[in-house]
PDB file of the backbone (N, CA, C, O) and the ligand in Angstrom, with CONECT records:
HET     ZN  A 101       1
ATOM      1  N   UNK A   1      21.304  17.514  38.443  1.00  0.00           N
ATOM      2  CA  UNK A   1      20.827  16.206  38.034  1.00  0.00           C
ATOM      3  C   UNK A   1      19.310  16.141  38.197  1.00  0.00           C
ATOM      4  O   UNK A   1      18.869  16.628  39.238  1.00  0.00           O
ATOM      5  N   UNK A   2      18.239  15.492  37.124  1.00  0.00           N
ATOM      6  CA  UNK A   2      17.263  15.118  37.343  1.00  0.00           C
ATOM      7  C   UNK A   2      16.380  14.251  38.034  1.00  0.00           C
ATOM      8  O   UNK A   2      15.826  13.348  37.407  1.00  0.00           O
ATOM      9  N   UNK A   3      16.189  14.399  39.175  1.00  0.00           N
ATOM     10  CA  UNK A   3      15.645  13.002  40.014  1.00  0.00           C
ATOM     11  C   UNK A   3      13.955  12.863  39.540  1.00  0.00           C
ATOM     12  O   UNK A   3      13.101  13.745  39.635  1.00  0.00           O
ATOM     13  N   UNK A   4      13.817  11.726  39.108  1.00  0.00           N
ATOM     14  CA  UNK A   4      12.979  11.211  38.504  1.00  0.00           C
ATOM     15  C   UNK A   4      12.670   9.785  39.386  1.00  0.00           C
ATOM     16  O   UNK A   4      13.489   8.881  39.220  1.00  0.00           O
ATOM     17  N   UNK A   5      11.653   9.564  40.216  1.00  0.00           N
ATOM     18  CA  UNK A   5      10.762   8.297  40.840  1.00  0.00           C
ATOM     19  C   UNK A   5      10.485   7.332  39.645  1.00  0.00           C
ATOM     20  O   UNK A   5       9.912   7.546  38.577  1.00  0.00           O
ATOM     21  N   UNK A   6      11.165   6.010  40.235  1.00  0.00           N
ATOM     22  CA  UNK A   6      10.808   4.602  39.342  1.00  0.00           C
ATOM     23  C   UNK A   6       9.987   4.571  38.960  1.00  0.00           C
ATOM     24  O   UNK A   6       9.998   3.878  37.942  1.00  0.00           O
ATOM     25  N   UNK A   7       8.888   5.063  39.233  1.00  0.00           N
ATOM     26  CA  UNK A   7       7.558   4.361  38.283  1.00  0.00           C
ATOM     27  C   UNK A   7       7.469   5.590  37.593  1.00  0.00           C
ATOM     28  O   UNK A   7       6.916   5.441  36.503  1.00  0.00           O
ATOM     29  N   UNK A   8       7.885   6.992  37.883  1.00  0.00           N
ATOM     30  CA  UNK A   8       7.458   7.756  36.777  1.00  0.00           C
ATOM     31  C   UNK A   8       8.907   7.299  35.093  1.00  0.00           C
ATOM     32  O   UNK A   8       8.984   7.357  33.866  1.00  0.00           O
ATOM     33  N   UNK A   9       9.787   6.851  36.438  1.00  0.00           N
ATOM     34  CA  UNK A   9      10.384   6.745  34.885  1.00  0.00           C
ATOM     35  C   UNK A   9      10.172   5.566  33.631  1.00  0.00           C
ATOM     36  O   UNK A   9      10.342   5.691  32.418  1.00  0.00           O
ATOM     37  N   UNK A  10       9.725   4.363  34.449  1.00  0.00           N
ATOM     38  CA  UNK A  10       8.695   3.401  33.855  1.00  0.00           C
ATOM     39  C   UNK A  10       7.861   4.056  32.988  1.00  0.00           C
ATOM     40  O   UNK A  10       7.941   3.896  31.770  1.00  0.00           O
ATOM     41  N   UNK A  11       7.001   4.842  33.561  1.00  0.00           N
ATOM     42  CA  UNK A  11       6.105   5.545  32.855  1.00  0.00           C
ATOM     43  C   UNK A  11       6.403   6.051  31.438  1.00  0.00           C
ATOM     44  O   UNK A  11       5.687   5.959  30.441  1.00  0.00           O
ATOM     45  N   UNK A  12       7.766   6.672  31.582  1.00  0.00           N
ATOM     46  CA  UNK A  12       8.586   7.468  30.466  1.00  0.00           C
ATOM     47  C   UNK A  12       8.786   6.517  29.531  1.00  0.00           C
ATOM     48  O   UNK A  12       8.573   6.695  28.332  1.00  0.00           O
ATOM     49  N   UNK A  13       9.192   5.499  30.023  1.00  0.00           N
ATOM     50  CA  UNK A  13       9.843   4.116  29.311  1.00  0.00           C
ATOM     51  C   UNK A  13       8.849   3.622  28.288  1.00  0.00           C
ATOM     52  O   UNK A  13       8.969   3.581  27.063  1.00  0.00           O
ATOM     53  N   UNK A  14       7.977   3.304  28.954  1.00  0.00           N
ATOM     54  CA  UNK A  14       6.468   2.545  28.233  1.00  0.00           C
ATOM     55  C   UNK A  14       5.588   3.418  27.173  1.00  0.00           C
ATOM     56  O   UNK A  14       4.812   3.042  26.295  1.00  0.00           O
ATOM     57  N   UNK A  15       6.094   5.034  27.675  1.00  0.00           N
ATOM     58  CA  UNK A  15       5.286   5.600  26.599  1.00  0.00           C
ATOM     59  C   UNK A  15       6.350   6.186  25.216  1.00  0.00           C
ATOM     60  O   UNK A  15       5.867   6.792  24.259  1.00  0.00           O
ATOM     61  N   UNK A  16       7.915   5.856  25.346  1.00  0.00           N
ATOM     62  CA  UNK A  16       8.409   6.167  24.441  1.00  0.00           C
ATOM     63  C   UNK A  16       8.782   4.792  23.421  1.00  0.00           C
ATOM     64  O   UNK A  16       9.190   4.723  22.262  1.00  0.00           O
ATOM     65  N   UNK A  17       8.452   3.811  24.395  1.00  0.00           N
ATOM     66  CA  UNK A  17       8.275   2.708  23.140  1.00  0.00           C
ATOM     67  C   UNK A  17       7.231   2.229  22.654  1.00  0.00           C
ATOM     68  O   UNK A  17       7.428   1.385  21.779  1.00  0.00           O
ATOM     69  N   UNK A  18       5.656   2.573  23.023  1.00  0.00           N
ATOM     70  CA  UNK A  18       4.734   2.563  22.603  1.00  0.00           C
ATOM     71  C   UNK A  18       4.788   3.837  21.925  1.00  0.00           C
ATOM     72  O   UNK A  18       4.914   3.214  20.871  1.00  0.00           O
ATOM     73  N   UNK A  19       4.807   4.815  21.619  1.00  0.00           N
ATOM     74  CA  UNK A  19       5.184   5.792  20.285  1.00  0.00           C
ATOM     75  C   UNK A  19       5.638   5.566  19.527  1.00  0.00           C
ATOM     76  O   UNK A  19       5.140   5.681  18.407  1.00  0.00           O
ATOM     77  N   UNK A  20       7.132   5.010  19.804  1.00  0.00           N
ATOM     78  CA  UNK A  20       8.048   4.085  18.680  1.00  0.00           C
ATOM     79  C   UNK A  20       7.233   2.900  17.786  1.00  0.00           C
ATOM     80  O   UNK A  20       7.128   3.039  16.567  1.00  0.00           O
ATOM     81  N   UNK A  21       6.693   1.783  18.446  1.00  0.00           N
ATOM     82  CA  UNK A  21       5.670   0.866  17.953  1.00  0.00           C
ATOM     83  C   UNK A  21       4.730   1.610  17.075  1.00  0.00           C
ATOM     84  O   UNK A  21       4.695   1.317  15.880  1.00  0.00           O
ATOM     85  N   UNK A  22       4.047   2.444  17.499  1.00  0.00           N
ATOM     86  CA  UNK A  22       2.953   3.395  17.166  1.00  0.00           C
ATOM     87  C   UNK A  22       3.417   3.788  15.309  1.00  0.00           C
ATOM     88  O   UNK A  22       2.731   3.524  14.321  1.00  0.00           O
ATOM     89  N   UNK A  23       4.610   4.389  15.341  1.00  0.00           N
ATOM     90  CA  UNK A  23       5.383   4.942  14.244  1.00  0.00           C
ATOM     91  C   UNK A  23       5.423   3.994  13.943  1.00  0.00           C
ATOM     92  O   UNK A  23       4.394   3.694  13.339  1.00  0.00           O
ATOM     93  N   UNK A  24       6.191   3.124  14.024  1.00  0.00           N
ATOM     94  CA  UNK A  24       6.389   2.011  12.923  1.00  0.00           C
ATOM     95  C   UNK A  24       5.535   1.422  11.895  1.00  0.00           C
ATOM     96  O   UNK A  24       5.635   1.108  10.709  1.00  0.00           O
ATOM     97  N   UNK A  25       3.922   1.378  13.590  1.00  0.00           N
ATOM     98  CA  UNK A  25       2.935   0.210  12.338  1.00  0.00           C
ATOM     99  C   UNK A  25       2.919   1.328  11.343  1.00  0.00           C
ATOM    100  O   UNK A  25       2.974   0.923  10.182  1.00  0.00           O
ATOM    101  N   UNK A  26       2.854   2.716  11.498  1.00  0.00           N
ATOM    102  CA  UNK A  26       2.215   3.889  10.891  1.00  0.00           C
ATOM    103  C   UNK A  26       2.898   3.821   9.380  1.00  0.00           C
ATOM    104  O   UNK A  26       2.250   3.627   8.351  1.00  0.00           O
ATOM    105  N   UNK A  27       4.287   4.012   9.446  1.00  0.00           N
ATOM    106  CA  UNK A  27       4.461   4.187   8.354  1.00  0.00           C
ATOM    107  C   UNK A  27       4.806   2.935   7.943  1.00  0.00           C
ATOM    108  O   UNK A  27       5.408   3.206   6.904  1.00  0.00           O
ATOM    109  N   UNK A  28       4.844   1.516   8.067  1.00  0.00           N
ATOM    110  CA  UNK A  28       4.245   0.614   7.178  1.00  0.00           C
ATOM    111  C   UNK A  28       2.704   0.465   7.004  1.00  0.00           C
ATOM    112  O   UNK A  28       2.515  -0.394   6.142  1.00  0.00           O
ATOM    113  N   UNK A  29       2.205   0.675   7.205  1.00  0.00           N
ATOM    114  CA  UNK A  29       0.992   0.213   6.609  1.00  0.00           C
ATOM    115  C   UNK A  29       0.962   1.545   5.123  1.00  0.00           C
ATOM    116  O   UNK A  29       0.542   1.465   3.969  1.00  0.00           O
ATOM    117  N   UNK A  30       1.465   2.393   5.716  1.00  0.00           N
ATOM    118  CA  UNK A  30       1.431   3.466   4.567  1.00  0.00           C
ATOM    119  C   UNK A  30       2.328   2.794   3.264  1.00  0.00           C
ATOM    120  O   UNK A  30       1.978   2.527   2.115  1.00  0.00           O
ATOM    121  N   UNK A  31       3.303   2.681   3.786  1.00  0.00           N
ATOM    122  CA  UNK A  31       4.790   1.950   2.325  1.00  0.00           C
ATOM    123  C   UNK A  31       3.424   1.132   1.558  1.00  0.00           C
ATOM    124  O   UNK A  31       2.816   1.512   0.557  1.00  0.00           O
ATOM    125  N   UNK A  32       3.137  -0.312   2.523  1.00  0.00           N
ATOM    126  CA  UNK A  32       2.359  -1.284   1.889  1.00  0.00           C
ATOM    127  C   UNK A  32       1.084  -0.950   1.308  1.00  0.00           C
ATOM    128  O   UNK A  32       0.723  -1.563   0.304  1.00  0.00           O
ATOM    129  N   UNK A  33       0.096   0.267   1.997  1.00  0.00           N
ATOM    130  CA  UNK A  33      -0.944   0.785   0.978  1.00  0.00           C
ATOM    131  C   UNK A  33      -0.319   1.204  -0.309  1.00  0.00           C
ATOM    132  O   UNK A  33      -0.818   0.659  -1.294  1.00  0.00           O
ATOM    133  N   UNK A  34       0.782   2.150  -0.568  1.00  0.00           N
ATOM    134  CA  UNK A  34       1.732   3.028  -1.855  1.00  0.00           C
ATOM    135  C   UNK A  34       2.003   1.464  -2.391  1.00  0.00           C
ATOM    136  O   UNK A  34       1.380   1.399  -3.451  1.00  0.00           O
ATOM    137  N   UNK A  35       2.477   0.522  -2.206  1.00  0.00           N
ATOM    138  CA  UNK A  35       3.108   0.010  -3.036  1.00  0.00           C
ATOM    139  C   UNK A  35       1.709  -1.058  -4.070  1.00  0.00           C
ATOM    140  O   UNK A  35       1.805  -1.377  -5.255  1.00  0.00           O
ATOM    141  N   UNK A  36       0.531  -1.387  -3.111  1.00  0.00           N
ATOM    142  CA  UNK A  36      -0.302  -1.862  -3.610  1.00  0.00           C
ATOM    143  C   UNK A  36      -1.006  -0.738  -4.632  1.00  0.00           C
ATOM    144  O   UNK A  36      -1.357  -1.158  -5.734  1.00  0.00           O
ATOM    145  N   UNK A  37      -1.173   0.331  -4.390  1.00  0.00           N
ATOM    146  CA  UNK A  37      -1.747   1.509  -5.602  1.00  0.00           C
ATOM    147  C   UNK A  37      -1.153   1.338  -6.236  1.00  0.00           C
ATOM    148  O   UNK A  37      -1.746   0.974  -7.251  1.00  0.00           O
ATOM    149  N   UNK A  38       0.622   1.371  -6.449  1.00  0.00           N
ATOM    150  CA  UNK A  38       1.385   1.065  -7.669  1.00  0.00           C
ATOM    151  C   UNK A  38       1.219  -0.108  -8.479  1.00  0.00           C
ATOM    152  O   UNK A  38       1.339  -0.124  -9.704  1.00  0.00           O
ATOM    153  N   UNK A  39       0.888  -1.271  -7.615  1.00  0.00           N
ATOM    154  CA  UNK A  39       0.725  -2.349  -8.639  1.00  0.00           C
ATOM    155  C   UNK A  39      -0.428  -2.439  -8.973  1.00  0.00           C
ATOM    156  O   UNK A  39      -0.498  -3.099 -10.010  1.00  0.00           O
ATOM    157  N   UNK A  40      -1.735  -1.990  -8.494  1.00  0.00           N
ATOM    158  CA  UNK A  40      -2.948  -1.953  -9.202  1.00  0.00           C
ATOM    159  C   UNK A  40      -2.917  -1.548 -10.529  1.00  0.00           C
ATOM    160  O   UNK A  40      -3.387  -2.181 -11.474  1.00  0.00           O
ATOM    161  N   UNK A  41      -2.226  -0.237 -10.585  1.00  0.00           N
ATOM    162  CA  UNK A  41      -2.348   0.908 -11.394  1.00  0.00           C
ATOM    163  C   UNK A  41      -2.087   0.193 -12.824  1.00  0.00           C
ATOM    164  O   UNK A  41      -2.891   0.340 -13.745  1.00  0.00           O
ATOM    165  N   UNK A  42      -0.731  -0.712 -12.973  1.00  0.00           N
ATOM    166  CA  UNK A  42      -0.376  -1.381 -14.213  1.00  0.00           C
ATOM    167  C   UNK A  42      -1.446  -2.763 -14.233  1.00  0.00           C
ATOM    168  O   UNK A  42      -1.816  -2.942 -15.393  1.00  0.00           O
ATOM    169  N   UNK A  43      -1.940  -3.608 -13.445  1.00  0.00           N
ATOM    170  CA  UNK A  43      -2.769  -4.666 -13.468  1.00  0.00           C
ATOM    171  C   UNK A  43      -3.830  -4.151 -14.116  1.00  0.00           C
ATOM    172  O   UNK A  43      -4.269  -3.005 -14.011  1.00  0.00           O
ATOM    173  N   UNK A  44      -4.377  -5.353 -15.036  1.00  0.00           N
ATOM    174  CA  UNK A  44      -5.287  -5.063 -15.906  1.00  0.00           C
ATOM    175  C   UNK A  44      -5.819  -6.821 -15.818  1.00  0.00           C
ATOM    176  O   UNK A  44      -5.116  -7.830 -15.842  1.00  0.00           O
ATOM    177  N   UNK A  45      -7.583  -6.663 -15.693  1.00  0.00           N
ATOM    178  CA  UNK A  45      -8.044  -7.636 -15.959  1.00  0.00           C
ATOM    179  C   UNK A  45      -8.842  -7.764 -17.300  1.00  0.00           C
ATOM    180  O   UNK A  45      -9.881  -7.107 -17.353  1.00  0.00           O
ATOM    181  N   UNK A  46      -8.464  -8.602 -18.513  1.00  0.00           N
ATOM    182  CA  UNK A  46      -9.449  -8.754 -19.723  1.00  0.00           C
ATOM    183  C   UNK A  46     -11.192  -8.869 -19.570  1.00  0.00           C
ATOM    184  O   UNK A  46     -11.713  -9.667 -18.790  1.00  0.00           O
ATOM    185  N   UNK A  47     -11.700  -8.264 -20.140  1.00  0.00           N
ATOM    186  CA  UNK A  47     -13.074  -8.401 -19.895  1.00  0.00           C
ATOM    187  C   UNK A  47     -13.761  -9.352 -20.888  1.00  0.00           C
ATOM    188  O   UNK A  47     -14.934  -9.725 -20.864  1.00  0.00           O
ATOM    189  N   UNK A  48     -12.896  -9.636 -21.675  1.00  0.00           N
ATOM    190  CA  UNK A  48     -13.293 -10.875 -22.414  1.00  0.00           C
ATOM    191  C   UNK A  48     -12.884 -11.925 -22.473  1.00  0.00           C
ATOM    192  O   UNK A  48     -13.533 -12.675 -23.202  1.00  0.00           O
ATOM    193  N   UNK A  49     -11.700 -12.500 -21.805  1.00  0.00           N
ATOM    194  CA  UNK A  49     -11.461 -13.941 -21.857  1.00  0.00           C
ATOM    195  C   UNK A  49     -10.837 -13.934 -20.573  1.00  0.00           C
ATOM    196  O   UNK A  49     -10.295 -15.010 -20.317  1.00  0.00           O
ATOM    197  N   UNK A  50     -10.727 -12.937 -19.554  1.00  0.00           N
ATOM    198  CA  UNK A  50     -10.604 -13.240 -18.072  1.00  0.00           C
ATOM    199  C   UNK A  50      -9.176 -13.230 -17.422  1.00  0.00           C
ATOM    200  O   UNK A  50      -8.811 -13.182 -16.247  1.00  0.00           O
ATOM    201  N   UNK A  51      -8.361 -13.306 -18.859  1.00  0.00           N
ATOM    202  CA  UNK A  51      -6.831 -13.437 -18.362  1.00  0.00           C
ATOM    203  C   UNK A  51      -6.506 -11.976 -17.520  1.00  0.00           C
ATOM    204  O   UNK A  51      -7.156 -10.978 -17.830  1.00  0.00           O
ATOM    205  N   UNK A  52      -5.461 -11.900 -16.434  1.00  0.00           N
ATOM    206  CA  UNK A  52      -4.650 -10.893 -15.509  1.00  0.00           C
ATOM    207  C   UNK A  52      -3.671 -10.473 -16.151  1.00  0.00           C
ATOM    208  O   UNK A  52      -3.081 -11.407 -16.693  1.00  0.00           O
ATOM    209  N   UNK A  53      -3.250  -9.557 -16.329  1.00  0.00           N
ATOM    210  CA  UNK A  53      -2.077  -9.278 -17.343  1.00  0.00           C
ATOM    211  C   UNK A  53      -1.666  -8.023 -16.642  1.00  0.00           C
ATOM    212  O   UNK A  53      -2.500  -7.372 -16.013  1.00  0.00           O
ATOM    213  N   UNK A  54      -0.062  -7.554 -16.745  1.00  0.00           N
ATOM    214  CA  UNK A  54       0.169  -5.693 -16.672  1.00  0.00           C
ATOM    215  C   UNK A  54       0.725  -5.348 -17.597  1.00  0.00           C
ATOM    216  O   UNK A  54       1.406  -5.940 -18.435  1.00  0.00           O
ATOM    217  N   UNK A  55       0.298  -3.877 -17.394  1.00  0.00           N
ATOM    218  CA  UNK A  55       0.772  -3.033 -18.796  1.00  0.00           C
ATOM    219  C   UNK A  55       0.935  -2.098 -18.415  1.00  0.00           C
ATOM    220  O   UNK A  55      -0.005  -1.389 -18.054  1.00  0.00           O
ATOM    221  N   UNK A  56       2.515  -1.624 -18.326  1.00  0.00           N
ATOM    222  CA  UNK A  56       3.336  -0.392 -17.849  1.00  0.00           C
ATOM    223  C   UNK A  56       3.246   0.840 -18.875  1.00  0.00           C
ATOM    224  O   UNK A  56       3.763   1.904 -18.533  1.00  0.00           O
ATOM    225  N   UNK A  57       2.641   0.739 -20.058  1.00  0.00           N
ATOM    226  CA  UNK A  57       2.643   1.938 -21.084  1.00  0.00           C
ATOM    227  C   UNK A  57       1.757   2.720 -19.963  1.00  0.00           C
ATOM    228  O   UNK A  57       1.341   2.555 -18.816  1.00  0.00           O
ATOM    229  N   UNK A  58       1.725   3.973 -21.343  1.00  0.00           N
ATOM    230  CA  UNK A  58       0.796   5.021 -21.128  1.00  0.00           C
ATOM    231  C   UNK A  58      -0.475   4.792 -21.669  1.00  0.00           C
ATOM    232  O   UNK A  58      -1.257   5.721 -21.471  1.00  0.00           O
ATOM    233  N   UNK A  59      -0.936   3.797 -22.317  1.00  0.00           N
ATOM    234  CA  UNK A  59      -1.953   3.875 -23.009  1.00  0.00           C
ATOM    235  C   UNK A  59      -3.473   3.223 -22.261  1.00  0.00           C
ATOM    236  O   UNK A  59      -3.752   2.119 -21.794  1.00  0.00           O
ATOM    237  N   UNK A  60      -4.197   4.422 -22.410  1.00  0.00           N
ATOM    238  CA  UNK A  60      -5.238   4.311 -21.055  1.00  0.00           C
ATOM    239  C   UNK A  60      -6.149   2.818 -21.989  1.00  0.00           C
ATOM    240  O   UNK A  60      -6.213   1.789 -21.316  1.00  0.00           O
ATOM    241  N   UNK A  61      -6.555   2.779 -22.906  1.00  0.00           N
ATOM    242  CA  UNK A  61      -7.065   1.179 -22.762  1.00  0.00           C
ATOM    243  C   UNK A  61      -6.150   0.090 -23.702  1.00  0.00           C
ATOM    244  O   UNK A  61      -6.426  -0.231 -24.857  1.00  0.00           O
ATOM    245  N   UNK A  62      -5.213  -0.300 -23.058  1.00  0.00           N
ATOM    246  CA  UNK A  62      -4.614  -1.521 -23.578  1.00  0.00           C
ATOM    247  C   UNK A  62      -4.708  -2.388 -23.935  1.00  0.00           C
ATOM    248  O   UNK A  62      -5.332  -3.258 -23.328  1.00  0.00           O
ATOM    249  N   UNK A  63      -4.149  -2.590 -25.074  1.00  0.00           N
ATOM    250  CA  UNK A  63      -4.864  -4.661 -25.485  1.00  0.00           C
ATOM    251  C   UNK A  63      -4.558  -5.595 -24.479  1.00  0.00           C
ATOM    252  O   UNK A  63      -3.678  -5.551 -23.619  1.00  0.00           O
ATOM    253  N   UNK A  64      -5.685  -6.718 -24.786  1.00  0.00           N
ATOM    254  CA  UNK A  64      -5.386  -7.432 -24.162  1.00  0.00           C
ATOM    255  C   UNK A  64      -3.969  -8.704 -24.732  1.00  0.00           C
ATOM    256  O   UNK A  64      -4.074  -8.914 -25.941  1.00  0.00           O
ATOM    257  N   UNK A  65      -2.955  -9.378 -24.170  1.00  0.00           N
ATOM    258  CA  UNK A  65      -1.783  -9.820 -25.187  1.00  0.00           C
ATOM    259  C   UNK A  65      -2.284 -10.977 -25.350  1.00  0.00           C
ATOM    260  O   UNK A  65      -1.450 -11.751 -25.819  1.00  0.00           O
ATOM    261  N   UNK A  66      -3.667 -11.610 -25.097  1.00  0.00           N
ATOM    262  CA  UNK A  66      -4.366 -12.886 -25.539  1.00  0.00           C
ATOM    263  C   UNK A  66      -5.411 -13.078 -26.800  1.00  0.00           C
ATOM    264  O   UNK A  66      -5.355 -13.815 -27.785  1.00  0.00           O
ATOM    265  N   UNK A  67      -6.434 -12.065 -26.345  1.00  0.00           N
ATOM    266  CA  UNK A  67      -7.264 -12.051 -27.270  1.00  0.00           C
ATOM    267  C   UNK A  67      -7.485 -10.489 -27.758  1.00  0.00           C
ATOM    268  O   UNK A  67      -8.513 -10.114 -28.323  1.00  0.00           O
ATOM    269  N   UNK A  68      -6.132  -9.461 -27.391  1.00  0.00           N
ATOM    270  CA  UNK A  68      -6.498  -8.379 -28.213  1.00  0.00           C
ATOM    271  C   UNK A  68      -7.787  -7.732 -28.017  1.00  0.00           C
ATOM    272  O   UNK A  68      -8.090  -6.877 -28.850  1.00  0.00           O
ATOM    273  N   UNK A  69      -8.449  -7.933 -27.251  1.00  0.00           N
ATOM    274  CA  UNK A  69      -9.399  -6.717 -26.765  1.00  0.00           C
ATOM    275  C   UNK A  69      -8.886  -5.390 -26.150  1.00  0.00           C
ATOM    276  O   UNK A  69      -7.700  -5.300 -25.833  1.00  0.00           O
ATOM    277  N   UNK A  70      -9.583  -4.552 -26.007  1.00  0.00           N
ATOM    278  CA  UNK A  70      -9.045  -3.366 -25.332  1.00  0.00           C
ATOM    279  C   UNK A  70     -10.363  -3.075 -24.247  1.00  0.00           C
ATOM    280  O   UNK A  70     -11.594  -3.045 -24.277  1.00  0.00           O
ATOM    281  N   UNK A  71      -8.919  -2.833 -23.005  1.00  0.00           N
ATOM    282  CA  UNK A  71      -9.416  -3.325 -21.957  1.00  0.00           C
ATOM    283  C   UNK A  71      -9.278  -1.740 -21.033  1.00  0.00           C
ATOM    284  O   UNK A  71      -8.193  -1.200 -21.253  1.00  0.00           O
ATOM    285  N   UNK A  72     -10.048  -1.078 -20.219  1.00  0.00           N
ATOM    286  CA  UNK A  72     -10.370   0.603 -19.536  1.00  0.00           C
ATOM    287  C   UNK A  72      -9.385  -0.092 -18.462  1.00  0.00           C
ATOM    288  O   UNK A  72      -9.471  -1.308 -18.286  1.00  0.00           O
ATOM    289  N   UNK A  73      -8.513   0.630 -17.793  1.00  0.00           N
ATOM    290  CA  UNK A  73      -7.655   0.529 -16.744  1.00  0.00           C
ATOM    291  C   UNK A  73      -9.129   0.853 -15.493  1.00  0.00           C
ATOM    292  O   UNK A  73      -9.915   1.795 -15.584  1.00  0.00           O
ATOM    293  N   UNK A  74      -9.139  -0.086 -14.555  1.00  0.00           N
ATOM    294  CA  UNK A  74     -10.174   0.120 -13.408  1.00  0.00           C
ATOM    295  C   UNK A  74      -9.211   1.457 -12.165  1.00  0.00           C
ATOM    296  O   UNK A  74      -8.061   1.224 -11.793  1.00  0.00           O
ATOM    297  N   UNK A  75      -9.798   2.441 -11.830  1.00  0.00           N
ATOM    298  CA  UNK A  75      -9.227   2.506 -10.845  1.00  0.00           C
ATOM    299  C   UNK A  75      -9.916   2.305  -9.122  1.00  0.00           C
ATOM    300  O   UNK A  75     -10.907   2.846  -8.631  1.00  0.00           O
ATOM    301  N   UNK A  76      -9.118   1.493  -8.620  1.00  0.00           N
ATOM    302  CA  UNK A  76      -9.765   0.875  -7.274  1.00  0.00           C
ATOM    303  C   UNK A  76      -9.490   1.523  -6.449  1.00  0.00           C
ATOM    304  O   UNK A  76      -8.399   2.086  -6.361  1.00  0.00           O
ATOM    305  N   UNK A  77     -10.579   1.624  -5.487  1.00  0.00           N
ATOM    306  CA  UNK A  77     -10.648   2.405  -4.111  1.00  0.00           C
ATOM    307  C   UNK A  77     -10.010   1.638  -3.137  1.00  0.00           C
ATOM    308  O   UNK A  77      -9.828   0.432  -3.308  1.00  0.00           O
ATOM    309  N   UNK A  78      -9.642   2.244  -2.102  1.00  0.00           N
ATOM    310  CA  UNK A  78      -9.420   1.818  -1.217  1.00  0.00           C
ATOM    311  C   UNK A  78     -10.360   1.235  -0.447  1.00  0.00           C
ATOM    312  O   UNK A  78     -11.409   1.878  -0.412  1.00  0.00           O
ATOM    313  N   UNK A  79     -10.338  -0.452   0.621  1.00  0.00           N
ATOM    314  CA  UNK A  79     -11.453  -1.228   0.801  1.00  0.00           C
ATOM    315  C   UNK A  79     -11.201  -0.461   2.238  1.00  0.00           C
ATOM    316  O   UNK A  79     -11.962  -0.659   3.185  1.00  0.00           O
TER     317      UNK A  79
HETATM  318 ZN    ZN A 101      -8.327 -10.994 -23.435  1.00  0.00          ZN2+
END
């Protein structure tokens, strides 16, 4: 059997659920960065009459579905 002193096992305690915490924020903040690149990617702002619109094609400058301009897909950095 392992004899292990209360506070070291405290110790054990506190640092395997602060790892756990640790992981968690980790890979959400990751999901929620991926899922915001995905919706950038189709968002498109008109450069001529201002409307927000998405456009899931392939087509790198898309009309706009208001005033029919064709509009360059931006790609945004990370802030
Ligand atoms: Zn427009």
């Amino acid at each position: 059997m392992i004899r292990v002193a209360l506070s070291q096992l405290f110790i054990y305690y506190l640092i395997a659920i602060l790892t756990g915490l640790l992981a968690i924020w980790v890979f959400g903040d990751w999901r929620r960065k991926r899922k915001e690149k995905q919706a950038r990617r189709f968002h498109l702002v008109c450069n001529i009459c201002g409307i927000s619109y998405e456009d899931r094609t392939d087509d790198d400058i898309p009309p706009c579905p208001k005033c029919g301009a064709r509009n360059e897909r931006a790609t945004l950095r990370d802030l």
